[in-house]
C-alpha positions in Angstrom: 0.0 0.0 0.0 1.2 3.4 -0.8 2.2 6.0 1.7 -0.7 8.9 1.8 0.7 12.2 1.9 -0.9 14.8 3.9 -0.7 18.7 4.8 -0.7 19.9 8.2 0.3 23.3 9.4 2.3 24.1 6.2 3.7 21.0 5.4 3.5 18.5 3.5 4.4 14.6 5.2 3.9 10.8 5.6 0.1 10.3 6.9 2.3 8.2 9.4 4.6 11.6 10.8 1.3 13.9 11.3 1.3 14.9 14.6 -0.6 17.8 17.3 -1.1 18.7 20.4 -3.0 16.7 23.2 -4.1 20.0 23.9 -5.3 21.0 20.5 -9.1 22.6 20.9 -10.3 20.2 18.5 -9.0 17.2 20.7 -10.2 19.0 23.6 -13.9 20.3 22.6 -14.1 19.3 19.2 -13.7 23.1 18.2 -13.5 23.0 14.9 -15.1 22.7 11.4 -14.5 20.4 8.0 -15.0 19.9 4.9 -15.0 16.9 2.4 -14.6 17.7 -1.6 -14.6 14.8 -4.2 -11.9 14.6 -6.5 -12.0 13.1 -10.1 -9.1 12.7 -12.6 -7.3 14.8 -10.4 -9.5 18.0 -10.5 -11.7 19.1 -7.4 -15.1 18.8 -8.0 -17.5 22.1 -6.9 -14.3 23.3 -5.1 -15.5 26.9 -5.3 -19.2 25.8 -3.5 -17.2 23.9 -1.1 -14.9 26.5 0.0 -17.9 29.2 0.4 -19.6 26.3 2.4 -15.9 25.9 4.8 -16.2 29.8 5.2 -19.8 29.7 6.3 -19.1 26.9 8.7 -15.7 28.8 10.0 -17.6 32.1 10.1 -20.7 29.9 12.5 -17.8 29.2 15.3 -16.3 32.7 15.1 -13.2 31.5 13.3 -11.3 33.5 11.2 -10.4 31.2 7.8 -6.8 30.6 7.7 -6.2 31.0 4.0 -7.1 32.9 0.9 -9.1 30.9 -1.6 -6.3 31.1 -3.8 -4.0 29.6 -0.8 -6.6 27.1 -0.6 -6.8 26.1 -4.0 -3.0 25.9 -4.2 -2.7 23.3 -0.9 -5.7 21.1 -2.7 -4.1 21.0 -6.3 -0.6 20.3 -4.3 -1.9 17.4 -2.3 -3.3 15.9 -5.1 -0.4 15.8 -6.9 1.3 14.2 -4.4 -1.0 11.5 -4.2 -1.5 8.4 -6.4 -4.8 7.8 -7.6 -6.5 10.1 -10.1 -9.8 9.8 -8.0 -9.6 10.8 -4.7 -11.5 12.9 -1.8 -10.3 15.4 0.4 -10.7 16.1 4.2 -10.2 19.7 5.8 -10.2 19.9 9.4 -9.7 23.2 10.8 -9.7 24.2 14.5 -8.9 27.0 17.3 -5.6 26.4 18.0 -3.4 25.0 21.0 -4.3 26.5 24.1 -4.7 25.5 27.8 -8.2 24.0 28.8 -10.3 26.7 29.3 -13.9 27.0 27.3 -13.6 30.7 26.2 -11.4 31.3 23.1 -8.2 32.1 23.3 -7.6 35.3 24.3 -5.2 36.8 22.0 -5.9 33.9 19.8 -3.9 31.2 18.6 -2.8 29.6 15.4 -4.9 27.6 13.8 -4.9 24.0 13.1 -5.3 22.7 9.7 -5.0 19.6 8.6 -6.2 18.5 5.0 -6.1 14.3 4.0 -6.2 12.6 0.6 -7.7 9.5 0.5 -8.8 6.9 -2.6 -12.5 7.5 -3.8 -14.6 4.7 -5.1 -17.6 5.8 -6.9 -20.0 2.8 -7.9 -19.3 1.1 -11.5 -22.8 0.7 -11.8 -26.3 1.7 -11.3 -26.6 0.8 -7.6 -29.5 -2.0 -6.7 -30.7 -0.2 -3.5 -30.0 0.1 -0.2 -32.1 -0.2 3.2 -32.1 3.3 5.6 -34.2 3.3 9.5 -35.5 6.6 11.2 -34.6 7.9 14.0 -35.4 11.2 16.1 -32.8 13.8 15.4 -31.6 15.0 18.2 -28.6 16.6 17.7 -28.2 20.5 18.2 -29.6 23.6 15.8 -26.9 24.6 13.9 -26.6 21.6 11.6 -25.6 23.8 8.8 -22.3 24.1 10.7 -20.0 21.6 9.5 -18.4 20.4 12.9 -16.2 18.0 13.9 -18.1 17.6 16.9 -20.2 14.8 15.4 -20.6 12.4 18.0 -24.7 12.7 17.6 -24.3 12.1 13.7 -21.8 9.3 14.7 -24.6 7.4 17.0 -27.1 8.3 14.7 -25.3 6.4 11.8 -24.7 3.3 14.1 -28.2 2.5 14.4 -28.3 2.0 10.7 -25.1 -0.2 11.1 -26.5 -2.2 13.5 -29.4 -2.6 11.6 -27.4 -4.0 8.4 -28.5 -0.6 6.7 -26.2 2.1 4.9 -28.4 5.2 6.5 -30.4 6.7 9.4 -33.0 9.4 7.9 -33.5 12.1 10.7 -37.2 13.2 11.6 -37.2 16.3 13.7 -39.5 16.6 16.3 -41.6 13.6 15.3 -42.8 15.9 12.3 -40.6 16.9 9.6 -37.8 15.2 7.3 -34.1 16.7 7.8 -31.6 15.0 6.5 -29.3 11.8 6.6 -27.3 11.0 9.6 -24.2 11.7 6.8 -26.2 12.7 3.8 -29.0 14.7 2.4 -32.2 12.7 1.2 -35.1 13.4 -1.1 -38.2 12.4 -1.7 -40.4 11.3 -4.7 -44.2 11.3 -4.7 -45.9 11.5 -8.2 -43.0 12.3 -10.4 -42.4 15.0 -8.3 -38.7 15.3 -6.8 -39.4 16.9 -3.1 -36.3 18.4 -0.7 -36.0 19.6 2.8 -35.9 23.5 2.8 -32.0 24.5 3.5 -31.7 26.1 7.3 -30.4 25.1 10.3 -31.6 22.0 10.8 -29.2 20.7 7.9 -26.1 20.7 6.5 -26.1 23.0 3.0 -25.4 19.7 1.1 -23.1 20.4 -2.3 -24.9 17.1 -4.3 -28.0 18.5 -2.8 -27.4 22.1 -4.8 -25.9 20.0 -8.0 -29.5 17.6 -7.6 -31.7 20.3 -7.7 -29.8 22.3 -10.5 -30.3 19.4 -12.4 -33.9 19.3 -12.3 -34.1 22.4 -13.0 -32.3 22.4 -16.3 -34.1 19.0 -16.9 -37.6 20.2 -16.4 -38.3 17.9 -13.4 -40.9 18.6 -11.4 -39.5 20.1 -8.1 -40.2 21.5 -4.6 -37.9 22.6 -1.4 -40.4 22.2 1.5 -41.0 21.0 4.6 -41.6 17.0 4.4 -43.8 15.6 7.0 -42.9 12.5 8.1 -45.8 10.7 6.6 -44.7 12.1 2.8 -41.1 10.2 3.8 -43.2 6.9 4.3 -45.3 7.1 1.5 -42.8 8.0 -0.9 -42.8 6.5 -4.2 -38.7 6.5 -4.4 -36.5 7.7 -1.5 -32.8 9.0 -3.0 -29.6 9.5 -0.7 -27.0 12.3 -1.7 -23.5 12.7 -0.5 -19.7 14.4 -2.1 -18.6 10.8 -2.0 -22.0 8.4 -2.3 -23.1 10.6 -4.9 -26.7 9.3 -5.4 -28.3 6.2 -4.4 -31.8 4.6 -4.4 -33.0 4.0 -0.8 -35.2 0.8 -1.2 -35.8 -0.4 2.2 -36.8 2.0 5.1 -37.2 0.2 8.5 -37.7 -3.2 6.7 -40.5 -2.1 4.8 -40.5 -1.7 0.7 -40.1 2.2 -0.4 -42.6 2.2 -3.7 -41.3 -1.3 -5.2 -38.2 -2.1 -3.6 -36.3 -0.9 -6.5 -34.6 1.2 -8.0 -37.0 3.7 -9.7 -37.2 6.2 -12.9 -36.4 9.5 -10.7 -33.6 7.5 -9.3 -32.5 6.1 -12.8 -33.0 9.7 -14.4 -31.1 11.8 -11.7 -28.3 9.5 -11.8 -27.8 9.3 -15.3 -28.0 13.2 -15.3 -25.4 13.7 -12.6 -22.6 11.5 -14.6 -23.4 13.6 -17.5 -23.4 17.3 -15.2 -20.1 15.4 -13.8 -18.3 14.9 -16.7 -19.6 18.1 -18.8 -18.0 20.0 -15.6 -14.6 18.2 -15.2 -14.4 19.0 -18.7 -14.9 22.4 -19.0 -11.9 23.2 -16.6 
């Protein structure tokens, strides 16, 4: 297996030399934010969306963003490079700094941490037959359009699907409304009609989410961003699953019971067929 090469604090080294503090804020409290951008045949994918979406989440915890977009851009093309495989996705972790223990910020602040990972990405070779997804109540806190690292709810939430044999927990807030996926965002069909949770702060901003509904947009596919009760979730026609590295899959299953016919279905097989082409029309045009 080849060594991984990764950046931290403005170097490039082994995966295997990375080292920080015991007392780095993100290790202490989980003060921090990331972000996760796909990579194919070497270029990053939406890199522009992602980075506004990093500055969002560094802007929600008060922290000021350690690089210029251009600087950004330069570390991402650079680790890349370094790396082997032509498809690949990044991880950027950012947080406050080494300081003593103490809950306020650092006060004058300190240098921030950054740390930013290549590893392999496998996208599925083929149409995918389906997977199964439970509910659960989403209890985690109300700024879910934060990208933390602080994930510990999203991190049981997800093992309930494990331990279910499923690849996803879909999130009902309050015993009412849809929100998103434990680690994804998820729509809903009803009629031919391609529904999605409004964006606010019950959610994270999704990137596949924005390229989804851009796509039926240009497409002409019926769409609406609205609430989704929880009853629309259970009699949906076709559940669909979104994510930078899952892309799109057909939820089939949801808590053991069929969704519509326990396949695949022609939103799913439409909207994945359109995302290759918006895929490869982008990577492309760079």
């Amino acid at each position: 297996m080849s060594t991984l090469t990764i950046y931290l604090n403005g170097q490039y080294m082994p995966l295997e030399e990375a080292k920080i503090s015991v007392l780095d804020r993100g290790f202490i409290f989980g003060d921090g934010v990331y972000e996760v951008i796909p990579v194919y045949s070497r270029r990053a994918f939406r890199l522009g969306e992602h980075l506004q979406r990093l500055q969002h989440s560094l802007d929600g915890i008060r922290l000021a963003n350690p690089h210029s977009v251009a600087e950004w851009t330069q570390i991402i093309d650079e680790l890349i490079a370094r790396n082997e495989t032509d498809d690949q996705y990044l991880y950027l972790h950012i947080t406050r700094g080494v300081a003593r223990r103490d809950h306020a910020f650092p006060n004058p602040p300190v240098p921030p941490t950054v740390f930013v990972m290549s590893n392999p990405l496998s996208t599925p070779a083929q149409l995918s037959p389906g997977v199964g997804a439970v509910t659960a109540q989403d209890n985690r806190w109300l700024r879910c359009d934060i990208k933390a690292i602080s994930l510990l709810p999203n991190v049981l939430l997800r093992q309930t699907a494990v331990d279910a044999g499923c690849a996803e927990t879909i999130l009902i807030r309050d015993n009412d409304f849809l929100t998103e996926g434990a680690a994804s965002n998820i729509f809903v069909v009803k009629n031919g009609t391609l529904l999605a949770p409004p964006k606010d702060n019950l959610m994270l901003p999704g990137i596949t989410y924005d390229v989804i509904l851009e796509i039926a947009a240009a497409n002409h596919i019926p769409h609406e961003v609205r609430k989704i009760t929880v009853a629309e979730v259970f009699d949906a026609d076709e559940l669909l699953l979104t994510s930078s590295t899952k892309e799109v899959l057909p939820i089939t299953h949801l808590d053991g019971k069929p969704v519509g016919t326990a396949r695949p279905g022609p939103m799913f097989n439409k909207i994945y067929s359109l995302y290759q082409e918006f895929k490869r029309d982008v990577m492309r045009a760079k």
